[in-house]
TORPA-4810 file (N, C-alpha, C, O; in nm, 3 decimals):
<nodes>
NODE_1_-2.589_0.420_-0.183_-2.556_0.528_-0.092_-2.562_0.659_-0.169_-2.498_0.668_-0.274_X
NODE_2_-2.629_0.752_-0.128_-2.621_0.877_-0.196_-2.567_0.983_-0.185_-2.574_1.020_-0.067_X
NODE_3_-2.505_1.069_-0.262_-2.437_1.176_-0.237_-2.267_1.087_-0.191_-2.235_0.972_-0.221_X
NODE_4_-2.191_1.184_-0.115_-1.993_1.162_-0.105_-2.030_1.203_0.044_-2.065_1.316_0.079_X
NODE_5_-2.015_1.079_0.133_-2.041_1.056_0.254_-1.891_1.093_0.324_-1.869_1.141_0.435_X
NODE_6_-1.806_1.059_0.231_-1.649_1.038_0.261_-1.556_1.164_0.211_-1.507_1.153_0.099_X
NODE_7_-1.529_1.279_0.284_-1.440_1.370_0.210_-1.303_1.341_0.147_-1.240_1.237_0.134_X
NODE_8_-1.284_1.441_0.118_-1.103_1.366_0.027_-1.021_1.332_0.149_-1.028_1.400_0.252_X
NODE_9_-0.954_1.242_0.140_-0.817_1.194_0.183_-0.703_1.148_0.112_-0.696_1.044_0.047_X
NODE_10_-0.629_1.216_0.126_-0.512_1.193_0.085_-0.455_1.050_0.084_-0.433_0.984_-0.018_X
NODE_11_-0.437_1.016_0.194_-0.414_0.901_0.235_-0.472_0.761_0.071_-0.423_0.702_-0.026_X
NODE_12_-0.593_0.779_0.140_-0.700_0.706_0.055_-0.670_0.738_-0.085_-0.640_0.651_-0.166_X
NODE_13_-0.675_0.849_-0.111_-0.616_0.867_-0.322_-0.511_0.805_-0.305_-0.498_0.698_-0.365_X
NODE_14_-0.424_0.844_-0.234_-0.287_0.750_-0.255_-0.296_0.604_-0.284_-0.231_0.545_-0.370_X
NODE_15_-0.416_0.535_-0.174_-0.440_0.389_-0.209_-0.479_0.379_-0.391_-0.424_0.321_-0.484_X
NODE_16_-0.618_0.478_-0.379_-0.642_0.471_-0.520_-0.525_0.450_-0.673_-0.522_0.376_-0.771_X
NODE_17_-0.445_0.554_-0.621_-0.354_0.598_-0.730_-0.273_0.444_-0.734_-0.256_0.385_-0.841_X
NODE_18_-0.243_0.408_-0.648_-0.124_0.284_-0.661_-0.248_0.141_-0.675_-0.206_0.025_-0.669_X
NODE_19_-0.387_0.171_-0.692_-0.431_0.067_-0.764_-0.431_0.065_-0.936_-0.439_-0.031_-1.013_X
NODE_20_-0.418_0.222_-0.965_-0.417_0.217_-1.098_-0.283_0.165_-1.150_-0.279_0.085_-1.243_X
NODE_21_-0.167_0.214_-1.087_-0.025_0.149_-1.094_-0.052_-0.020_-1.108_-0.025_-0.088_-1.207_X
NODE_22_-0.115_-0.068_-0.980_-0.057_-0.203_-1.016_-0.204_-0.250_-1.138_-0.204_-0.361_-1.190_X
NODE_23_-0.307_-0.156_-1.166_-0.400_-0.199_-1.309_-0.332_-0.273_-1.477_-0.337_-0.369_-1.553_X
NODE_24_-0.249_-0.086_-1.440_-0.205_-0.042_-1.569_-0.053_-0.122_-1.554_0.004_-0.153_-1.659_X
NODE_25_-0.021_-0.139_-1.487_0.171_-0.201_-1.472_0.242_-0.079_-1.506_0.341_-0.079_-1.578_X
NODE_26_0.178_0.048_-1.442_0.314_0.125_-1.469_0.348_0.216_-1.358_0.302_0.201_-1.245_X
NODE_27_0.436_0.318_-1.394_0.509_0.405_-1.267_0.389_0.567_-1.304_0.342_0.601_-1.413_X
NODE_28_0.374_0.623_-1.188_0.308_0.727_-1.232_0.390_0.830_-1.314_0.389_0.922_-1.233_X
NODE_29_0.449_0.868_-1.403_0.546_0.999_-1.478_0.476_1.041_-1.569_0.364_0.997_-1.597_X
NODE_30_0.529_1.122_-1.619_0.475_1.183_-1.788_0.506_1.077_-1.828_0.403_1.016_-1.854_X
NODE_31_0.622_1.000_-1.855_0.562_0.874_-1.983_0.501_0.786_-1.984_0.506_0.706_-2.078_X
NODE_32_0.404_0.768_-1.856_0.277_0.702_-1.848_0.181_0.750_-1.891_0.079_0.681_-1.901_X
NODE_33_0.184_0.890_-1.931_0.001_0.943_-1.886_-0.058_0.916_-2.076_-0.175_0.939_-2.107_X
NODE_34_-0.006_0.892_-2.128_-0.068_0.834_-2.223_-0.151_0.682_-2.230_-0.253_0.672_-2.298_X
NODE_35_-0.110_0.593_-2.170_-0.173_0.499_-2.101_-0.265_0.545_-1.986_-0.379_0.500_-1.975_X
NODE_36_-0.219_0.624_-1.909_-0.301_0.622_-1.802_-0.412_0.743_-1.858_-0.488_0.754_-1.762_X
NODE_37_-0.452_0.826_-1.950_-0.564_0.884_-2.001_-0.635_0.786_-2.077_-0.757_0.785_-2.061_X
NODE_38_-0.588_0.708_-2.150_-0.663_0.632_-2.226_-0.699_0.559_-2.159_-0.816_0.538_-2.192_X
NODE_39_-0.660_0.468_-2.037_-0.720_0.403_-1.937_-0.902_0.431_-1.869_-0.996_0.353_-1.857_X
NODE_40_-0.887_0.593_-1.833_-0.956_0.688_-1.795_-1.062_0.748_-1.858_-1.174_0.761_-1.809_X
NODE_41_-1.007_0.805_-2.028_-1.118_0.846_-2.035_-1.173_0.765_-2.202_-1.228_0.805_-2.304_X
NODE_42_-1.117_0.630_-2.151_-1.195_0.528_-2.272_-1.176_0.565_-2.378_-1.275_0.527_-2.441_X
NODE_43_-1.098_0.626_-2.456_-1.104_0.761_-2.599_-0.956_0.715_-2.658_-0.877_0.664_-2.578_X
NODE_44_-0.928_0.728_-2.763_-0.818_0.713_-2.845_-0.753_0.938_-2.805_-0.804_1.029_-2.741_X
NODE_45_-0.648_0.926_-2.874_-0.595_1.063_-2.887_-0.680_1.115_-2.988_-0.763_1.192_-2.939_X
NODE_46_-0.690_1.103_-3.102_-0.840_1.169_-3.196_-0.944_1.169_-3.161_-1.015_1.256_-3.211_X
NODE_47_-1.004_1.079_-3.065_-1.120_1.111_-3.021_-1.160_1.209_-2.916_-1.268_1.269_-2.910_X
NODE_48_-1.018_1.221_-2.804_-1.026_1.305_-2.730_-1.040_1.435_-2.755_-1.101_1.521_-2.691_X
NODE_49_-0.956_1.446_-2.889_-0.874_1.588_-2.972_-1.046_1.638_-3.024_-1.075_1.754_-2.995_X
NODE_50_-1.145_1.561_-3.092_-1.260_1.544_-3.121_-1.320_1.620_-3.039_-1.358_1.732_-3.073_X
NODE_51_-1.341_1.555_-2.883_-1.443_1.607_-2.807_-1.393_1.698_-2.739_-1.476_1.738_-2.658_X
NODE_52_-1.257_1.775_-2.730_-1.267_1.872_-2.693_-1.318_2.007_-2.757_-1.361_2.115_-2.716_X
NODE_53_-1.286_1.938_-2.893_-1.287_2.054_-3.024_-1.469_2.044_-3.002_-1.512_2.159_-3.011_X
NODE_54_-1.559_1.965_-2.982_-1.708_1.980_-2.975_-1.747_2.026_-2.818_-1.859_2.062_-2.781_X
NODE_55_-1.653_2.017_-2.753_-1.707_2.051_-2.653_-1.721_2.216_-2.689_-1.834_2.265_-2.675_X
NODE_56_-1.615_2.300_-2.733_-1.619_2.428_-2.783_-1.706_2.455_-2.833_-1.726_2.573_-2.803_X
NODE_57_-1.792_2.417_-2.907_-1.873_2.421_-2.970_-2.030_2.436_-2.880_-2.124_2.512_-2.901_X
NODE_58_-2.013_2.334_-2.778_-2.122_2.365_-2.701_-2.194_2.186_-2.665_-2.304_2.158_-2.619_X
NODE_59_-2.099_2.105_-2.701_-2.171_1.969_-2.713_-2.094_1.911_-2.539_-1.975_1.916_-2.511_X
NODE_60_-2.198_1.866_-2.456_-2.118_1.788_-2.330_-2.069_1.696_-2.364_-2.060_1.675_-2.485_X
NODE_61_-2.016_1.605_-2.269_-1.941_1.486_-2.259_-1.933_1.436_-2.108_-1.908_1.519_-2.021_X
NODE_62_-1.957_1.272_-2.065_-2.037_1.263_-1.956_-1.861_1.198_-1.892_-1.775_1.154_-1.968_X
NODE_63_-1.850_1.205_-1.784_-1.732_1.099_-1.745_-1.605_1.103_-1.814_-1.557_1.004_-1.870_X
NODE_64_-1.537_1.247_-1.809_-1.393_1.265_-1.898_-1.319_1.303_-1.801_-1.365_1.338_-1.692_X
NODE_65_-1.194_1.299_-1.833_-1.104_1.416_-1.770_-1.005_1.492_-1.852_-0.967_1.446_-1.959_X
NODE_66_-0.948_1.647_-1.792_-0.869_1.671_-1.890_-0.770_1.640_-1.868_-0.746_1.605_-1.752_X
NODE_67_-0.661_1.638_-1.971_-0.501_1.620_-1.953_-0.486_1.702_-1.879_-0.395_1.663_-1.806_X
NODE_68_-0.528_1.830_-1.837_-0.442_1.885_-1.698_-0.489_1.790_-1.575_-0.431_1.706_-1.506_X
NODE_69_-0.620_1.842_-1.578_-0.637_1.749_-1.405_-0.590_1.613_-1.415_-0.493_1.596_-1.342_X
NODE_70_-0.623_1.513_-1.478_-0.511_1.427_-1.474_-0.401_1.406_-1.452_-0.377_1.305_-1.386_X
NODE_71_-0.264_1.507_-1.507_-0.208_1.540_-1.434_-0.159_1.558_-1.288_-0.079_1.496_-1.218_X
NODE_72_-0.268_1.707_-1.258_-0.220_1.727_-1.167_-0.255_1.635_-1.044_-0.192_1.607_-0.942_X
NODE_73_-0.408_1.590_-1.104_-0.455_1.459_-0.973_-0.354_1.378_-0.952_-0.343_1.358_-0.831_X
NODE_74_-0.262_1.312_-1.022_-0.168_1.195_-1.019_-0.052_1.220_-1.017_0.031_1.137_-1.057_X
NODE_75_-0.019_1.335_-0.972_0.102_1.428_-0.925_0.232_1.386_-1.055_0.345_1.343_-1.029_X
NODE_76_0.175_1.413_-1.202_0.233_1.403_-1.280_0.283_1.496_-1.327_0.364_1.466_-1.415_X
NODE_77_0.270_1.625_-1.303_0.275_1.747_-1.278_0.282_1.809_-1.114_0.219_1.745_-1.030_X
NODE_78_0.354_1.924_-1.070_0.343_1.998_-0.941_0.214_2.089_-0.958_0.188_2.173_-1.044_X
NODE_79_0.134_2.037_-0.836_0.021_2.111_-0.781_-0.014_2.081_-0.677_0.015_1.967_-0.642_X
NODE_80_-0.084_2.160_-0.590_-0.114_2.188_-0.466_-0.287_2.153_-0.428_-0.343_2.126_-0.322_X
NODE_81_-0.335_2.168_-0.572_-0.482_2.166_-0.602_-0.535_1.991_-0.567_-0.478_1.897_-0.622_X
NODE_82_-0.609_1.978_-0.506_-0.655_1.831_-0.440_-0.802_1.831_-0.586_-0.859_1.926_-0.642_X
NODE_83_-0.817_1.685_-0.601_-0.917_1.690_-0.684_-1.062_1.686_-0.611_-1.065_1.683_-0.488_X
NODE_84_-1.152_1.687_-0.666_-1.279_1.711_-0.592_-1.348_1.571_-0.570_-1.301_1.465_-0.610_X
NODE_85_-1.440_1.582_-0.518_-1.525_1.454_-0.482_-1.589_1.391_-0.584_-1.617_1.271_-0.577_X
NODE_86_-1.619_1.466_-0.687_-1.662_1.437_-0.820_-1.546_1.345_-0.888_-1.545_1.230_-0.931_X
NODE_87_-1.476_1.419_-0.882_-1.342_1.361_-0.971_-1.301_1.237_-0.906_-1.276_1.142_-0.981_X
NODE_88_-1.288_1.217_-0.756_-1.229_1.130_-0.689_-1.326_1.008_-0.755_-1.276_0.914_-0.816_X
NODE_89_-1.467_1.024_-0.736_-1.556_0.953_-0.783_-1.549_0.869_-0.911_-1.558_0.747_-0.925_X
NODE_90_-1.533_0.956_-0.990_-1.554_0.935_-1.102_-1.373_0.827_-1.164_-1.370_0.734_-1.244_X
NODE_91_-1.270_0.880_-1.097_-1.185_0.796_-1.104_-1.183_0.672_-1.027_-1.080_0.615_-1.061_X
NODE_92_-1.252_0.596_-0.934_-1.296_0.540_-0.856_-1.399_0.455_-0.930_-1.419_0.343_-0.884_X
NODE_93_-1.471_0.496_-1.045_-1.600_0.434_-1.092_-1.520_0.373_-1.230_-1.564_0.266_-1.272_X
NODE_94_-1.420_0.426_-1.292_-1.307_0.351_-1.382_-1.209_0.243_-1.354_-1.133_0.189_-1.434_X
NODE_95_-1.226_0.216_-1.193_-1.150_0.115_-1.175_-1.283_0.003_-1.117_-1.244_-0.099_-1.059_X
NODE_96_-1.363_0.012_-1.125_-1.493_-0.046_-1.104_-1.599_-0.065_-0.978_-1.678_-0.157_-0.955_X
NODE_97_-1.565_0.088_-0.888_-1.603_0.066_-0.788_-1.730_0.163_-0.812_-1.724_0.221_-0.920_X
NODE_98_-1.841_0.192_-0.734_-1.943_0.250_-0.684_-1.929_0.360_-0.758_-1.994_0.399_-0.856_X
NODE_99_-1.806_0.423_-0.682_-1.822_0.545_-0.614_-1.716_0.585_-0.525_-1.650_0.494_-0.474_X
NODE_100_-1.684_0.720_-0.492_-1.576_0.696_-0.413_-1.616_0.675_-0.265_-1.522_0.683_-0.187_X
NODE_101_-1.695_0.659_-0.230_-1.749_0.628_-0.120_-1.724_0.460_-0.063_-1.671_0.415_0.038_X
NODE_102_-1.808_0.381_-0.213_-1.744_0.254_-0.237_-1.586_0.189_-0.224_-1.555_0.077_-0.181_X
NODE_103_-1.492_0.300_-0.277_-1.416_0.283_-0.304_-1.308_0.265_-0.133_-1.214_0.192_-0.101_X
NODE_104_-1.403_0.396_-0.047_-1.326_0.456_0.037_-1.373_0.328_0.160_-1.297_0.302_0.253_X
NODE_105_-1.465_0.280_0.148_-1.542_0.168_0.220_-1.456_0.026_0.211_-1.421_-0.036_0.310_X
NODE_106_-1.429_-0.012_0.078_-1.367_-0.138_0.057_-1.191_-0.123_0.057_-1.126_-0.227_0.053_X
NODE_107_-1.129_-0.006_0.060_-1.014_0.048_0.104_-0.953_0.039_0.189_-0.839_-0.006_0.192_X
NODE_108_-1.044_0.094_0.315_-1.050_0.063_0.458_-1.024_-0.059_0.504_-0.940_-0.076_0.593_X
NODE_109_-1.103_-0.175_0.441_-1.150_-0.316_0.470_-1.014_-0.399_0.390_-0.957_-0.496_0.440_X
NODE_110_-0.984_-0.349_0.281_-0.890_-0.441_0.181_-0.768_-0.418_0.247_-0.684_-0.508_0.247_X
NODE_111_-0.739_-0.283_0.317_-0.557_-0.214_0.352_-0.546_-0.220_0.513_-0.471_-0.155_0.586_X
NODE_112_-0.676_-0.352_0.556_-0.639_-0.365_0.684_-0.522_-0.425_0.748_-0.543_-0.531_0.807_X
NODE_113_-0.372_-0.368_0.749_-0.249_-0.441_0.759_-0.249_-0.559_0.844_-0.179_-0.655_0.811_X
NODE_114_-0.329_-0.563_0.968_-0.346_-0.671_1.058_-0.418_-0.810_0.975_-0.355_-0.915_0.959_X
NODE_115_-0.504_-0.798_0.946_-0.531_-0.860_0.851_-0.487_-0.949_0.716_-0.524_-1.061_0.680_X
NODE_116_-0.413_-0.875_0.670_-0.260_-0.932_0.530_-0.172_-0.934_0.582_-0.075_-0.942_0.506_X
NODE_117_-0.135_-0.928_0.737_-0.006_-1.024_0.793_-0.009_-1.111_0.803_-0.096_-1.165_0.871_X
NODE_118_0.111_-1.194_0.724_0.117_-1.348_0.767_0.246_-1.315_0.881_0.345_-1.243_0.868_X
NODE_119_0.208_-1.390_0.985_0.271_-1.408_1.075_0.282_-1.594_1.207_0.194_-1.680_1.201_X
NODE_120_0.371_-1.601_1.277_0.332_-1.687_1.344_0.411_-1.656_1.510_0.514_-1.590_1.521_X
NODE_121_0.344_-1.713_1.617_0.393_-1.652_1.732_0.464_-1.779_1.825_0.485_-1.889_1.775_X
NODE_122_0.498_-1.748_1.963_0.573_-1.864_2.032_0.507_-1.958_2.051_0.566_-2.048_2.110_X
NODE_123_0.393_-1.979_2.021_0.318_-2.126_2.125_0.316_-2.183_1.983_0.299_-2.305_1.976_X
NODE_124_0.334_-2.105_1.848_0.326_-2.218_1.702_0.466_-2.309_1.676_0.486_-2.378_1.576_X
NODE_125_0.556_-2.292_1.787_0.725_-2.273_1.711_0.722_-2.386_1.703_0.799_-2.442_1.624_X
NODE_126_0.603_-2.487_1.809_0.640_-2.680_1.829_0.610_-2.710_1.727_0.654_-2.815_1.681_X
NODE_127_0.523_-2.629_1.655_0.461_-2.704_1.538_0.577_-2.707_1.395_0.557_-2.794_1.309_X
NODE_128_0.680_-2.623_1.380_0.789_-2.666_1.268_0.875_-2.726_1.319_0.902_-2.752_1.436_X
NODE_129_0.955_-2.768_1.152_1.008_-2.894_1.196_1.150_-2.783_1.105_1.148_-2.691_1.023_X
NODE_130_1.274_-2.875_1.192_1.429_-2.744_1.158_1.427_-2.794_0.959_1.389_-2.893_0.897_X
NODE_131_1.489_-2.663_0.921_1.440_-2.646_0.836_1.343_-2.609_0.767_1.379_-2.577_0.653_X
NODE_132_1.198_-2.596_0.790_1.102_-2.554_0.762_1.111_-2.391_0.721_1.166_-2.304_0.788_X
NODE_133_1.075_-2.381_0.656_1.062_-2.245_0.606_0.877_-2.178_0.644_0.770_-2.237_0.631_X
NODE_134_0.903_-2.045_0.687_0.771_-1.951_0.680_0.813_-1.802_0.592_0.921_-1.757_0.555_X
NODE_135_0.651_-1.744_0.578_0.696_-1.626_0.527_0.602_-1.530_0.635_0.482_-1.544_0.659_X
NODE_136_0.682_-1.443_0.684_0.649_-1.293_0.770_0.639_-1.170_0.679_0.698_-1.129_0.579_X
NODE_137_0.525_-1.121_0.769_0.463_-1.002_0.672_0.380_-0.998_0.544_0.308_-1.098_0.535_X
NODE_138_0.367_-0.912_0.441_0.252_-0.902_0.290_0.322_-0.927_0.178_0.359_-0.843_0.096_X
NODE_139_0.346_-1.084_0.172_0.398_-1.110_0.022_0.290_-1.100_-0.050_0.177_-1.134_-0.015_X
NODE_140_0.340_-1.029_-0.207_0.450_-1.045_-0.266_0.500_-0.845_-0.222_0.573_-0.765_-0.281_X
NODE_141_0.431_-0.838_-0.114_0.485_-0.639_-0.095_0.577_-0.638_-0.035_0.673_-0.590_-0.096_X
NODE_142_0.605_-0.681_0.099_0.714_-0.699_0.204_0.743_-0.804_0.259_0.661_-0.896_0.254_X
NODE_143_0.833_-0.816_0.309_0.826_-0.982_0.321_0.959_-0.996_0.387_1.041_-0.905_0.373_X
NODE_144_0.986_-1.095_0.451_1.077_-1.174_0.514_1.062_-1.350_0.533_1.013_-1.401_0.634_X
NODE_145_1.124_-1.440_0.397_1.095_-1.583_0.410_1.236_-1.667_0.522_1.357_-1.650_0.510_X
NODE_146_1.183_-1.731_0.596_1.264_-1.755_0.686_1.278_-1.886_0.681_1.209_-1.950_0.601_X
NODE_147_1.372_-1.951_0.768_1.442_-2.116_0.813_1.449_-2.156_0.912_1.556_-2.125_0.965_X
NODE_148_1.373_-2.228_0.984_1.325_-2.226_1.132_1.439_-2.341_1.155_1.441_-2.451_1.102_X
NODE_149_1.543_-2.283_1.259_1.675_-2.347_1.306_1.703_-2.458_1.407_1.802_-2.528_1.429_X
NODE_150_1.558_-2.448_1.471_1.499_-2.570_1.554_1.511_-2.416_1.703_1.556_-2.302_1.692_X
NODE_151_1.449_-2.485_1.826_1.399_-2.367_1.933_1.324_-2.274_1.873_1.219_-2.287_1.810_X
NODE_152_1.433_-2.114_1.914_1.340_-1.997_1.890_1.412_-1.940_1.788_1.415_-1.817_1.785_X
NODE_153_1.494_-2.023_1.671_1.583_-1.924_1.618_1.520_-1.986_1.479_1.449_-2.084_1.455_X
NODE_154_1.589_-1.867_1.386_1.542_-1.843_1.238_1.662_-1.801_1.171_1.766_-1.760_1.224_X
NODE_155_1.632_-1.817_1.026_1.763_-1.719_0.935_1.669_-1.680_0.885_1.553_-1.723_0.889_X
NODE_156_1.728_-1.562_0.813_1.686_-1.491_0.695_1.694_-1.554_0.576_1.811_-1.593_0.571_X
NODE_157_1.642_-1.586_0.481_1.681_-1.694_0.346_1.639_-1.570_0.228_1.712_-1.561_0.129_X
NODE_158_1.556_-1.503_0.237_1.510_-1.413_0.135_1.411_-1.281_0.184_1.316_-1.315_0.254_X
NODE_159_1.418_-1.185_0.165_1.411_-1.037_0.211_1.385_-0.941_0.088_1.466_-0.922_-0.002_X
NODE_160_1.252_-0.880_0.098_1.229_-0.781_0.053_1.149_-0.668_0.106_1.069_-0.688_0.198_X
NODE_161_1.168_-0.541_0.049_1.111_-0.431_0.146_1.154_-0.391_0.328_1.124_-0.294_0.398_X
NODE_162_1.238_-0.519_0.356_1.276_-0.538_0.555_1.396_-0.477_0.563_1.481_-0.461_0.475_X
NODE_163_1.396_-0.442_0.678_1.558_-0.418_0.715_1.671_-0.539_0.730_1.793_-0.519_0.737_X
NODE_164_1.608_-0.666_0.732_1.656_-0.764_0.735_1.756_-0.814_0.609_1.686_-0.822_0.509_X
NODE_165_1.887_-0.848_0.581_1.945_-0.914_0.452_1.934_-1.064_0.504_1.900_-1.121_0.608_X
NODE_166_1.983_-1.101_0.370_1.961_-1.326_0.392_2.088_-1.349_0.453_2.187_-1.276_0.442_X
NODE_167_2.080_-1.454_0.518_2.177_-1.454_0.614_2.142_-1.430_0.762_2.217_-1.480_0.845_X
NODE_168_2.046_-1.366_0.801_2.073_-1.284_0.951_2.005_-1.397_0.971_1.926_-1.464_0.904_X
NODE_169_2.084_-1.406_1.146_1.998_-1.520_1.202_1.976_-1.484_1.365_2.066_-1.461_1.446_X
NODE_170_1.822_-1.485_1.395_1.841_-1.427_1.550_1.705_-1.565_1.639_1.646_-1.669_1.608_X
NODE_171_1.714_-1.497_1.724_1.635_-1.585_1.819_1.511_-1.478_1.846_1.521_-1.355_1.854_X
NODE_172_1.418_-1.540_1.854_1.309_-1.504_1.920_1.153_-1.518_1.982_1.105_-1.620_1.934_X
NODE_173_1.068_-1.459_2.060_0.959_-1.525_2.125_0.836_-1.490_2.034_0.723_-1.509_2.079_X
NODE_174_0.856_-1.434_1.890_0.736_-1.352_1.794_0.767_-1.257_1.747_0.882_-1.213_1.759_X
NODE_175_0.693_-1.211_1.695_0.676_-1.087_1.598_0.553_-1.001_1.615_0.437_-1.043_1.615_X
NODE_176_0.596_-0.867_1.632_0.446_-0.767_1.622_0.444_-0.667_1.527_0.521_-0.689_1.434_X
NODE_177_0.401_-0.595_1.522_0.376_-0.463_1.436_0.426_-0.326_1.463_0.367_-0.303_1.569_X
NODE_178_0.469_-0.261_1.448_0.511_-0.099_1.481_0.346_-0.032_1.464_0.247_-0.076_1.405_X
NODE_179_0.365_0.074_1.533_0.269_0.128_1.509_0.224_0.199_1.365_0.300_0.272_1.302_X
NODE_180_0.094_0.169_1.325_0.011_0.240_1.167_0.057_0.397_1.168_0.029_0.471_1.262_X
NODE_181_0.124_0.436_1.065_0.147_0.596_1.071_0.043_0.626_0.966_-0.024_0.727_0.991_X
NODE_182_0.020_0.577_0.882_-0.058_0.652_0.771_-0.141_0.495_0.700_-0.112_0.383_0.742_X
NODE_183_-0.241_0.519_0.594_-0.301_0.404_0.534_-0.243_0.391_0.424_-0.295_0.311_0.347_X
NODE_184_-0.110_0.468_0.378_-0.091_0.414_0.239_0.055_0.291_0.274_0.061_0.192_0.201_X
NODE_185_0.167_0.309_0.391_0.308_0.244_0.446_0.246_0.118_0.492_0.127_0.132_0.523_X
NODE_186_0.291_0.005_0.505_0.305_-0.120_0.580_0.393_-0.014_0.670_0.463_0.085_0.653_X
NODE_187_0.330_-0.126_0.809_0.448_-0.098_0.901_0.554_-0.182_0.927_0.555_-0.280_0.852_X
NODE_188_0.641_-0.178_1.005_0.741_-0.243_1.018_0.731_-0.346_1.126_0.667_-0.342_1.231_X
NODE_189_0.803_-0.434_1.080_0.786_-0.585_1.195_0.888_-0.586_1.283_1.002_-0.566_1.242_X
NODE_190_0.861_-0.610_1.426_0.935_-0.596_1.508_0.980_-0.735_1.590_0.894_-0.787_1.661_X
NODE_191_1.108_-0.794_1.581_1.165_-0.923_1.662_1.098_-0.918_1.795_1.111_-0.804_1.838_X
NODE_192_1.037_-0.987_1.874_1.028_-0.960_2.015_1.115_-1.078_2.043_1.126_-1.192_1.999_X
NODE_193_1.203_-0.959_2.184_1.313_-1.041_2.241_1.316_-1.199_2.321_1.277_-1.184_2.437_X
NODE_194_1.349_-1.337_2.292_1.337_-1.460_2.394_1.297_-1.411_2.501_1.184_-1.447_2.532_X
NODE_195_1.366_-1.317_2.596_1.344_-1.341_2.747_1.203_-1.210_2.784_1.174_-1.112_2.716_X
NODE_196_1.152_-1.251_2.890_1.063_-1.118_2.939_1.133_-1.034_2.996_1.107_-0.915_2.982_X
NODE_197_1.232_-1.073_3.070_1.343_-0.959_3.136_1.450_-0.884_3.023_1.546_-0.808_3.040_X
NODE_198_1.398_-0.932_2.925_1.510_-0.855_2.869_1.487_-0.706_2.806_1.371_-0.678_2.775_X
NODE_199_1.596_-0.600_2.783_1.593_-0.455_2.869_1.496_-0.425_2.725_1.408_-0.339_2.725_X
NODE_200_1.517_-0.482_2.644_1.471_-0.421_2.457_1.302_-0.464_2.487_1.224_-0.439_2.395_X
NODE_201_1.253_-0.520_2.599_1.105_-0.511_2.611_1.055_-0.364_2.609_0.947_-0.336_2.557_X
NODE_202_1.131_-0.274_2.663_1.128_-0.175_2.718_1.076_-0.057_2.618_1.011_0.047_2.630_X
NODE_203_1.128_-0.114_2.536_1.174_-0.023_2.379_1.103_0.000_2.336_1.060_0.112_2.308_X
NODE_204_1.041_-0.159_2.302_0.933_-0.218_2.207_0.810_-0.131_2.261_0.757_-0.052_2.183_X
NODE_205_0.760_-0.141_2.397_0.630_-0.099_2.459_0.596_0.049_2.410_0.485_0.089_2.374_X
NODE_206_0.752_0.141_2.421_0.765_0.249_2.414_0.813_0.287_2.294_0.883_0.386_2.276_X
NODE_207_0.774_0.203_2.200_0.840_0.240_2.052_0.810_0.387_2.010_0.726_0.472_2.038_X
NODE_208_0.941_0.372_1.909_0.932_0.525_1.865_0.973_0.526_1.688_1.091_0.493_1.677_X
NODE_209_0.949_0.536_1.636_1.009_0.477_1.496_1.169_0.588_1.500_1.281_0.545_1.470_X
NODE_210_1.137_0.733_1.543_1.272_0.830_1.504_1.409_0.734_1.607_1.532_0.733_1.602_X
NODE_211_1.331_0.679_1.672_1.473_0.663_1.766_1.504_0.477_1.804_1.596_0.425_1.866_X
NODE_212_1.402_0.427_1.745_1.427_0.258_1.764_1.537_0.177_1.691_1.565_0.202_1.574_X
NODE_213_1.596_0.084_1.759_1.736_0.015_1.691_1.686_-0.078_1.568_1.604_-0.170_1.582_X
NODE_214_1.744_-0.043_1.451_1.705_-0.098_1.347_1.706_-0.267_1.422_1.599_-0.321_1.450_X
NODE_215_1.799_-0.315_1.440_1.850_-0.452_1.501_1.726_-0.512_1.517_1.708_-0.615_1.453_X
NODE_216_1.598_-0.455_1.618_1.503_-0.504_1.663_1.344_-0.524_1.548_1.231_-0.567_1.572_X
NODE_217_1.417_-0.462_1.408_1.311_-0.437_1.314_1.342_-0.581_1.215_1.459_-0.583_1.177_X
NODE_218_1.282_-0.667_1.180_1.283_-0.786_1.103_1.325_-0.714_0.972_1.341_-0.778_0.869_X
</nodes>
C-alpha cells in the first residue's frame, strides 16, 4: 500500500502505545523511557549520544527518534503536539508492522470487542451442568468467571476489571454489550433481566452509561 491512507487517530495510537506496554512489560513514565528508547531506536545511550553529535556535523540517520518526541508522543511529558504520520509509521514498523496503515488495518480487525467476547446466552444454559464454571467477557483483560447454580442463576467466583465482586449471585436470560464509546475501553457487560416484562428491559434498550444502575452491569 502506498503512501498513509489512514490519518492520525488518537484512539488508534492509544491501541499502539499500550502494545508497546504490554511488548516492553512496562507503565508508560519517565522511568520507562530508557527502555522504551532503546526499544525504538535500536542504539545503546553512547550510540545515540554518537549520532546525535554526527548528526551536527551533517551525517543522517534513517529510522530514529528524539528523546523529546518520544516523549512527548507517549505522553511522557505534557504536550498538545500529535505525532505525524511519519512518526506514527515508523513507530508502528518497530513493533513489526508495515506501516501505520498496516498497523491501523490489523487494529481495527484485532480490537474487534464482539469478537474477544467470550460469552454464552439462554438457549446454552441446558447445556451446563450446577457447578460448572464459565468465563464472561476478555480474559486475561476483563473478566467475570462464574458458577452456574443450576436454571438461570450464577455466582460470581472471581472478578476483574467488572463491577461485579465474588460472591454476587443473580439470575438471568444473557448477557450483551453496552454500547462502543471509543476503540481503546472494553465495554461493559450488561445482565439481561429473566423475564421480558420486566421494567429494566426498558433501560437496557435505552441505555445510557451517565445514568444506568450499576446493579444491571456484570
Amino acid at each position: 500500500m502506498g503512501g498513509n491512507s489512514y490519518k492520525y487517530d488518537k484512539e488508534l495510537f492509544e491501541l499502539l502505545k499500550q502494545e508497546y506496554k504490554e511488548r516492553l512489560k512496562i507503565q508508560l513514565t519517565l522511568g520507562s523511557y530508557e527502555k522504551l528508547r532503546s526499544f525504538i531506536n535500536k542504539e545503546t545511550l553512547d550510540e545515540e549520544l554518537n549520532r546525535i553529535d554526527n548528526k551536527k556535523k551533517g551525517h543522517k540517520s534513517e529510522d530514529k527518534v528524539s528523546e523529546d518526541s518520544i516523549k512527548r508522543h507517549f505522553g511522557l511529558i505534557n504536550s498538545k503536539t500529535k505525532p505525524s504520520l511519519s512518526s506514527c509509521s515508523l513507530y508502528a514498523r518497530k513493533l513489526g508492522y508495515l506501516s501505520w496503515d498496516d498497523f491501523c488495518e490489523k487494529a481495527e480487525q484485532k480490537y474487534d470487542v464482539t469478537k474477544g467476547f467470550s460469552t454464552i446466552d439462554f438457549y446454552k444454559f441446558s447445556t451446563l451442568n450446577e457447578s460448572d464454571e464459565i468465563t464472561i467477557g476478555w480474559y486475561p483483560k476483563k473478566y467475570c468467571r462464574l458458577k452456574f447454580l443450576g436454571e438461570y442463576s450464577f455466582e460470581v467466583i472471581e472478578s476483574y476489571g467488572m463491577h461485579s465482586k465474588i460472591g454476587r449471585k443473580f439470575e438471568t436470560a444473557g448477557f450483551r454489550l453496552t454500547p462502543i464509546s471509543n476503540k481503546v475501553e472494553l465495554p461493559e457487560v450488561i445482565i439481561e433481566p429473566l423475564f421480558d416484562d420486566d421494567p429494566l428491559w426498558t433501560i437496557i434498550e435505552n441505555f445510557d452509561t451517565d445514568f444506568c444502575c450499576t446493579d444491571l452491569l456484570l
